[in-house]
C-alpha positions in Angstrom: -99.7 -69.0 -281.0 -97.3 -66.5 -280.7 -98.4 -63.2 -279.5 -97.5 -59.3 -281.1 -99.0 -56.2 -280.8 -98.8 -52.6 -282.3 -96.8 -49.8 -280.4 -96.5 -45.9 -280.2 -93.1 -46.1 -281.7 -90.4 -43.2 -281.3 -89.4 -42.3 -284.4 -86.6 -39.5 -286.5 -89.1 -37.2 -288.5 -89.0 -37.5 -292.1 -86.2 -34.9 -292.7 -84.0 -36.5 -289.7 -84.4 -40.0 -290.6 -81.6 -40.7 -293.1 -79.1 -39.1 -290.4 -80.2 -40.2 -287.2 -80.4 -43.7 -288.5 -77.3 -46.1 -287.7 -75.7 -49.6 -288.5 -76.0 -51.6 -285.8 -74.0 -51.0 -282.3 -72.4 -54.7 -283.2 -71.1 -54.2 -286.3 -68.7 -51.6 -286.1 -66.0 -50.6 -283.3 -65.8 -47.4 -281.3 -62.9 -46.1 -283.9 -65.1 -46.8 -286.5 -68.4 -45.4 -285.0 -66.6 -42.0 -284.0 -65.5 -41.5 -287.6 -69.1 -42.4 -289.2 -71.1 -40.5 -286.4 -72.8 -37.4 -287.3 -74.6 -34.6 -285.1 -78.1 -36.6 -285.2 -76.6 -40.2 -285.2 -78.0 -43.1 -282.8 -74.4 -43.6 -282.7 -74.4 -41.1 -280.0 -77.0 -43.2 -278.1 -76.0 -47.1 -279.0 -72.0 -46.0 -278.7 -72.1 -42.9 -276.5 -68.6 -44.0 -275.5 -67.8 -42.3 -278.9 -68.8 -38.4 -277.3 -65.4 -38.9 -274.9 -61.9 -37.9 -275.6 -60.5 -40.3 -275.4 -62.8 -42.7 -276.3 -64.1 -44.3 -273.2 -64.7 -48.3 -272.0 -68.0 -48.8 -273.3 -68.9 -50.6 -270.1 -68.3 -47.8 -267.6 -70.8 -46.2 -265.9 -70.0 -42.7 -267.1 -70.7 -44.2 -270.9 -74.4 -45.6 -269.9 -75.2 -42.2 -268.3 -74.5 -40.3 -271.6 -76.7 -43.0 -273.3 -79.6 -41.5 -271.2 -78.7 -38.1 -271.7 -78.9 -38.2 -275.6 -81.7 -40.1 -275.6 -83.2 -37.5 -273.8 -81.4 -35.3 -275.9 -82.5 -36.2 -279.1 -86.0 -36.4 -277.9 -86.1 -32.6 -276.5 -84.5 -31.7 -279.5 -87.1 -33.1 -282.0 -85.2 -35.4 -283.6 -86.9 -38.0 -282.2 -91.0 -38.0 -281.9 -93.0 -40.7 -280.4 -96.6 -41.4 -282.3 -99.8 -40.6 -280.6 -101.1 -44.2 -281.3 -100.0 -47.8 -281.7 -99.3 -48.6 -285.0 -97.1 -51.5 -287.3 -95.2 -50.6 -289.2 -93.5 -51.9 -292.6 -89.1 -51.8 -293.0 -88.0 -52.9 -296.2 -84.6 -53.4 -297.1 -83.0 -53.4 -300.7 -79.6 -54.7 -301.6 -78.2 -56.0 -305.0 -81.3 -55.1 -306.4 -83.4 -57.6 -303.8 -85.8 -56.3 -301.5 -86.8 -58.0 -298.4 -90.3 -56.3 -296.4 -90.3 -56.7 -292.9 -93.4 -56.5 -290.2 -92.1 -54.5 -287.4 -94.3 -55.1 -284.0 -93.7 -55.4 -280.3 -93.2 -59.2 -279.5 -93.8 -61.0 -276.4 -90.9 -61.4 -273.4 -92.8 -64.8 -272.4 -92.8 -66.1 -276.0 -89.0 -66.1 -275.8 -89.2 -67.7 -272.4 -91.9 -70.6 -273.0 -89.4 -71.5 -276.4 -92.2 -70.0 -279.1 -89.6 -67.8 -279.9 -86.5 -69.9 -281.4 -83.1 -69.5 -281.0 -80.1 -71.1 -283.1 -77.2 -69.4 -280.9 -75.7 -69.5 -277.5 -75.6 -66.6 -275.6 -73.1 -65.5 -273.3 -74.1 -64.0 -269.9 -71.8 -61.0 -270.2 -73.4 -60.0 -273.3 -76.9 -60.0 -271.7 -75.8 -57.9 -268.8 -74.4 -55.4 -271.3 -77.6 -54.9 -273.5 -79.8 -55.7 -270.4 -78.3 -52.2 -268.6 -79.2 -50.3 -271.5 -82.8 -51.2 -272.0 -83.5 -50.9 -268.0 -81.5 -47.7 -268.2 -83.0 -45.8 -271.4 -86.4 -47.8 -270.2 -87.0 -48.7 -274.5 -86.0 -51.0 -276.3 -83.3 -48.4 -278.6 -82.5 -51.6 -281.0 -84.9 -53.9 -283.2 -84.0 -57.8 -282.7 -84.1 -59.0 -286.5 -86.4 -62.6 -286.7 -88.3 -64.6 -289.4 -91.9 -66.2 -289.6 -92.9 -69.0 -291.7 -93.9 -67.4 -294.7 -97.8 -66.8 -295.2 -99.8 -65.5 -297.8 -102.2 -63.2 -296.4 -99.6 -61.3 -294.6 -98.0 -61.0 -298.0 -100.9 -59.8 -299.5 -101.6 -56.8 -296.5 -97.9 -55.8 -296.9 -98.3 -55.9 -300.4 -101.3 -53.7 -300.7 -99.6 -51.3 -298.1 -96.5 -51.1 -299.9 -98.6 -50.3 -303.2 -101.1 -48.0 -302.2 -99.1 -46.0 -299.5 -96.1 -43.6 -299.7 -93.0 -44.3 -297.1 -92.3 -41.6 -294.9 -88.7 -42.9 -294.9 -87.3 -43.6 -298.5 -83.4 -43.3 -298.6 -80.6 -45.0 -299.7 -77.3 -45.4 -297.0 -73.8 -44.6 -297.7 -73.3 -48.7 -297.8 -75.4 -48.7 -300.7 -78.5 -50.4 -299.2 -81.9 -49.1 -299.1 -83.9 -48.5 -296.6 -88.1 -48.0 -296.8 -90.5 -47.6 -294.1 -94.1 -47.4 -294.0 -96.6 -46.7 -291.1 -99.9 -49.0 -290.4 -102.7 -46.5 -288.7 -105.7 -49.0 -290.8 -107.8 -50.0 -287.4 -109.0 -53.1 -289.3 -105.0 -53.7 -290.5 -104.0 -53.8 -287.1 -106.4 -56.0 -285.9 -106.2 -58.6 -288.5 -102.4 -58.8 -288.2 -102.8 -59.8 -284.8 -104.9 -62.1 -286.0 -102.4 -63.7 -288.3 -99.3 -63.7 -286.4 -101.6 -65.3 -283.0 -101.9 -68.8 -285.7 -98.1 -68.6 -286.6 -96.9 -71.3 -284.3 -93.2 -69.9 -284.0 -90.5 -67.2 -284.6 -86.9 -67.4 -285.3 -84.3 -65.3 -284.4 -82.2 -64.4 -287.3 -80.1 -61.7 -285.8 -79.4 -60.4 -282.2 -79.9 -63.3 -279.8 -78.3 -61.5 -277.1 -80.3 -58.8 -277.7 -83.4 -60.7 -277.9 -82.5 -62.5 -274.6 -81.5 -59.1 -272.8 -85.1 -57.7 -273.9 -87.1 -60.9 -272.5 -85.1 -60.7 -268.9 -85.8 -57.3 -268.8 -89.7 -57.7 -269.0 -89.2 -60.8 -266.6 -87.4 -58.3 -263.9 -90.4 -55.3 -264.1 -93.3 -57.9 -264.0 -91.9 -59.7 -261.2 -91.1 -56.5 -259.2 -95.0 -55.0 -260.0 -97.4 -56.2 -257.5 -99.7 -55.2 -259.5 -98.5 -56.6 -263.1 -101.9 -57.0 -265.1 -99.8 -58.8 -268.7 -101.2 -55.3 -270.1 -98.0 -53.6 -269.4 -95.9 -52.3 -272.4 -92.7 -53.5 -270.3 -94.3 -57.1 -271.9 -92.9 -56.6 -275.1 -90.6 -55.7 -276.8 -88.7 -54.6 -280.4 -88.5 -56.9 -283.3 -88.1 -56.8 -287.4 -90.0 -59.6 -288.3 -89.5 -60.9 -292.1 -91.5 -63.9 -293.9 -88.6 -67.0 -294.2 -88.2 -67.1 -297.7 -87.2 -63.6 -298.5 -84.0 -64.1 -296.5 -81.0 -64.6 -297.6 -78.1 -66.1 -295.7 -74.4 -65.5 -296.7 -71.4 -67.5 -295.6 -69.4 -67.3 -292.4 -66.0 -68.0 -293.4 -62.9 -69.2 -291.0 -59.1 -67.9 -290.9 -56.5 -69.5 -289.1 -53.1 -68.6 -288.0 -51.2 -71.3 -287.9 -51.2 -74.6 -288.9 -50.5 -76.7 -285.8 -47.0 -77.9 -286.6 -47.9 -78.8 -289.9 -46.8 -78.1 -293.6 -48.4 -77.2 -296.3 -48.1 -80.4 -297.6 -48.8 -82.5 -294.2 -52.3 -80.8 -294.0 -53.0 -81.3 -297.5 -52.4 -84.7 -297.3 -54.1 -84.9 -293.4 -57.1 -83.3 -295.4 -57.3 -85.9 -298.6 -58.5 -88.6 -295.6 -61.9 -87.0 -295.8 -62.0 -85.0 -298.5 -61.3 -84.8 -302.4 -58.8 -81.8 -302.6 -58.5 -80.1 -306.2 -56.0 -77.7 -307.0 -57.6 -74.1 -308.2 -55.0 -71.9 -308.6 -54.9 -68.0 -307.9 -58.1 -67.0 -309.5 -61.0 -66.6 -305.9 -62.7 -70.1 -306.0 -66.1 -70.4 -304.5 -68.2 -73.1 -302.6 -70.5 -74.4 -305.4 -72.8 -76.9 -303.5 -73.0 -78.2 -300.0 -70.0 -79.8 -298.2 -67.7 -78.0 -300.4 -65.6 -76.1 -299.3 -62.3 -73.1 -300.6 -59.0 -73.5 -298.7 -56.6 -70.8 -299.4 -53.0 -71.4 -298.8 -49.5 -69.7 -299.9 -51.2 -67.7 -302.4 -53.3 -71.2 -304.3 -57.0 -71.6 -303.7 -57.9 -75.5 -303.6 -61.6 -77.2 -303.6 -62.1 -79.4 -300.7 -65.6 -82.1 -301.2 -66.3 -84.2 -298.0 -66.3 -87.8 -298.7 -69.6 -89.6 -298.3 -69.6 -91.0 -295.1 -68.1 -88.4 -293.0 -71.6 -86.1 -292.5 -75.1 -87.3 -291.5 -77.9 -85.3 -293.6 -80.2 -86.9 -291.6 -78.7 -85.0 -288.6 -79.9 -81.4 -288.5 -76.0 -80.0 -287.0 -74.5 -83.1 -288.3 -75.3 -81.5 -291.8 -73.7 -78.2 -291.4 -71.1 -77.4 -293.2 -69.6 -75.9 -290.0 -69.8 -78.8 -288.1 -67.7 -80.7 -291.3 -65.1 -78.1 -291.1 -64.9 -77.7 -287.1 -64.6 -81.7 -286.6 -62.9 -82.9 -289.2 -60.3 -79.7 -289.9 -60.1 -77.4 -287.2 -60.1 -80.2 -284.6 -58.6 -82.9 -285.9 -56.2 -81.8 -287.7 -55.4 -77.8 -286.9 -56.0 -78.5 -283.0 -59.1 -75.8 -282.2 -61.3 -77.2 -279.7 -63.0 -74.2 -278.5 -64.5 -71.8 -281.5 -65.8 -69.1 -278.8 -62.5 -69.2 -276.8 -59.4 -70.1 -278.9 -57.6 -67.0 -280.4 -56.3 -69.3 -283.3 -59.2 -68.7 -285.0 -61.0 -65.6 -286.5 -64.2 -65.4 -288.5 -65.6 -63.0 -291.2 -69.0 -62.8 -292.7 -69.2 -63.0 -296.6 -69.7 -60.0 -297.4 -66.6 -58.6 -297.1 -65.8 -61.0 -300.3 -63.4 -63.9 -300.6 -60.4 -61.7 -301.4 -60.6 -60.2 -297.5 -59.4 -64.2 -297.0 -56.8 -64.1 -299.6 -55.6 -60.9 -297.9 -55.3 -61.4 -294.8 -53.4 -64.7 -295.4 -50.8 -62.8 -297.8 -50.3 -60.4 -294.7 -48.9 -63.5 -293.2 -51.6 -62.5 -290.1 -53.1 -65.8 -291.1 -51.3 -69.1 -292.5 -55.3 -70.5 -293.6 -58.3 -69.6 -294.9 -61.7 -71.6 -295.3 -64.8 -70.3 -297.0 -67.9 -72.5 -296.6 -71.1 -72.2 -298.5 -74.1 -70.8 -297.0 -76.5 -72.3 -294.4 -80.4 -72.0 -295.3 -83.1 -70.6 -293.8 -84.3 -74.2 -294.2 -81.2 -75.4 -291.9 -81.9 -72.5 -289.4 -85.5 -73.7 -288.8 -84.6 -77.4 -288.7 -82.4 -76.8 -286.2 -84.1 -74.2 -284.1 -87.0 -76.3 -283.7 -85.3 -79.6 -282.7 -83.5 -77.4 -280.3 -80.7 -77.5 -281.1 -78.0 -74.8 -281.3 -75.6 -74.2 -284.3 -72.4 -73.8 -283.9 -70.7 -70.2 -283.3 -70.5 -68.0 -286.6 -72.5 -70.1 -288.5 -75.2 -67.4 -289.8 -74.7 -63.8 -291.5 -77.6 -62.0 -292.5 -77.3 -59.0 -294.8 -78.7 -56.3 -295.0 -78.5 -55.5 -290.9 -81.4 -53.8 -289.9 -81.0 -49.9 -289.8 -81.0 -49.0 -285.8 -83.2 -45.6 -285.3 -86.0 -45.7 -287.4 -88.1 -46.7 -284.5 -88.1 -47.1 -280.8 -90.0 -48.9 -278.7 -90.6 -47.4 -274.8 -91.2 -49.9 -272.1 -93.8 -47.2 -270.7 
């Protein structure tokens, strides 16, 4: 059904790997990626805009020429090796003591075309472009996509047994606190039989990196369709991916802030809010979402429960469901005016694990007049509504831990 294979993968040696490995290009700004950078970092290669003083516009030319160079760099230097054959390989992350084990394998491009690889986001086209010049210029994919399978036992089992009877070669914990473990599959008769598997799992889901993902695929689409001689044996046809079994992931909530309140006072949108919801007073002490379609508000320094009434949701409706499609009709449009989630500068959005007192804060500051924190989708929602395709809305999802970039790299060659 859906089609992987093992790759030669470019990867730190052991005594490098701890320091040439990165958080994500996405997750942290240029300020913030100078300051964390050390001499071996990816961040040189996935943020090379960092190695100019002043920092320079990420999207400039001279940036995604000193992306090349340290590639190269790093390469000539050692500090990254490429493997003499195609292996798997195992990534497991641990965080608050949970430890999720992913397969990670060189996916498909057509797979993402033909819809066997499931999205749940919209991408935007500038996004592609970006990601898209980096992986025809550094000719690898530098960044694993992060998706999920359906969960299935013998897979379990052969990562089990790996995980048991081998020793990673990459065994450290990050300055975040999160672990990061990494095993290499060289068993002939592993490799084989994993293929095996994964060619009777019917679909994958991206979980994190959709423009990514979609950058990767177009990429593939452009070299086969400019080889005249394209066989589908090419390694140009796949690309990077993380993938982890569905029910070792976790997702944590996506909460909303909101700078104004569209005219209103305090006690207009509580009362504009009691239409469709039962609002209880909670005080100062954090209050969190206990259950689905409920819901924090924080306001002037008081956190309040807010429970949508039955009758404004449909459970049978996989977006209709959501939690964020409650909130988005119901609050932000109806009542606080936000049509537009992806466009409107009313709004801003941070992921749960920054904790509910970043909300609290950054309404104190008076940089925001509302906060909302929602309770977490499931995996279970993210499947249902990636394969009735539909698409959630934006900054619904945040998985944690982010995949590590730099522990391997997969070359289009």
């Amino acid at each position: 059904m859906v089609k992987i294979k093992p790759f030669k993968g470019i990867r730190p040696t052991c005594e490098y790997a701890a320091e040439v490995a990165s958080r994500p290009y996405d997750v942290l700004n240029s300020e913030e990626a100078k300051a964390e950078a050390t001499e071996k970092s990816l961040l040189h290669i996935i943020k090379p805009e960092i190695d100019f003083d002043p920092i320079a516009d990420e999207h400039s030319e001279a940036v995604y020429r000193k992306a090349v160079e340290n590639f190269a760099k790093w390469k000539d230097k050692g500090w990254l090796v490429q493997d003499s054959q195609e292996n798997y390989y195992v990534y497991a992350q641990t965080m608050d003591g949970r430890t999720q084990y992913g397969l990670v394998a060189a996916c498909h491009f057509q797979d993402y075309l033909d819809g066997k690889i499931k999205k749940h986001e919209l991408t935007r086209p500038d996004k592609e472009e970006d990601r898209m010049i980096h992986v025809r210029n550094q000719n690898a994919n530098i960044e694993p996509v992060f998706f999920s399978y359906p969960a299935n036992d013998e897979m379990d089992s052969i990562i089990s047994d790996i995980v048991k009877n081998q020793k990673p070669v990459y065994d450290f914990v990050a300055a975040d606190g999160f672990g990061h473990h990494f095993w290499v599959i060289e068993d002939e008769a592993t490799k084989k039989r994993i293929t095996e598997i994964f060619d009777k799992i019917p679909a994958l889901y991206v979980a994190d990196g959709h423009h990514r993902t979609a950058a990767a695929a177009r990429v593939g689409q452009e070299k086969m369709q400019a080889n005249p001689n394209h066989t589908g044996k090419e390694e140009y046809n796949y690309f990077l991916a993380v993938i982890f079994p569905d029910n070792q992931l976790k997702i944590i909530d996506y909460n909303r802030l909101v700078k104004d309140l569209n005219g209103l006072s305090k006690e207009q949108l509580i009362s504009a809010l009691e239409k469709n919801f039962k609002v209880e007073k909670k005080g100062k002490e954090i209050y969190h979402p206990n259950a689905l379609h409920n819901f924090a508000m924080y306001i002037d320094g008081e956190w309040y429960s807010l429970t949508a009434k039955e009758g404004t949701y449909n459970d049978d409706d996989p977006i209709g469901v959501l939690d964020v499609t409650i909130l988005s009709n119901l609050v932000l449009d109806n009542i606080l005016g936000i049509k537009d989630l992806r466009t409107d500068k009313r709004i801003d959005f941070v992921g749960g694990i920054r904790g509910l007192g970043e909300l609290s804060k950054r309404v104190d500051s008076g940089e925001h007049a509302v906060a909302f924190a929602l309770y977490p989708v499931s995996m279970k929602q993210l499947i249902d509504i990636a394969d009735s395709g539909n698409i959630m809305p934006p900054k619904t999802t945040w998985f944690e831990p982010k995949l590590r970039s730099g522990l391997v790299i997969h070359s289009l060659d």
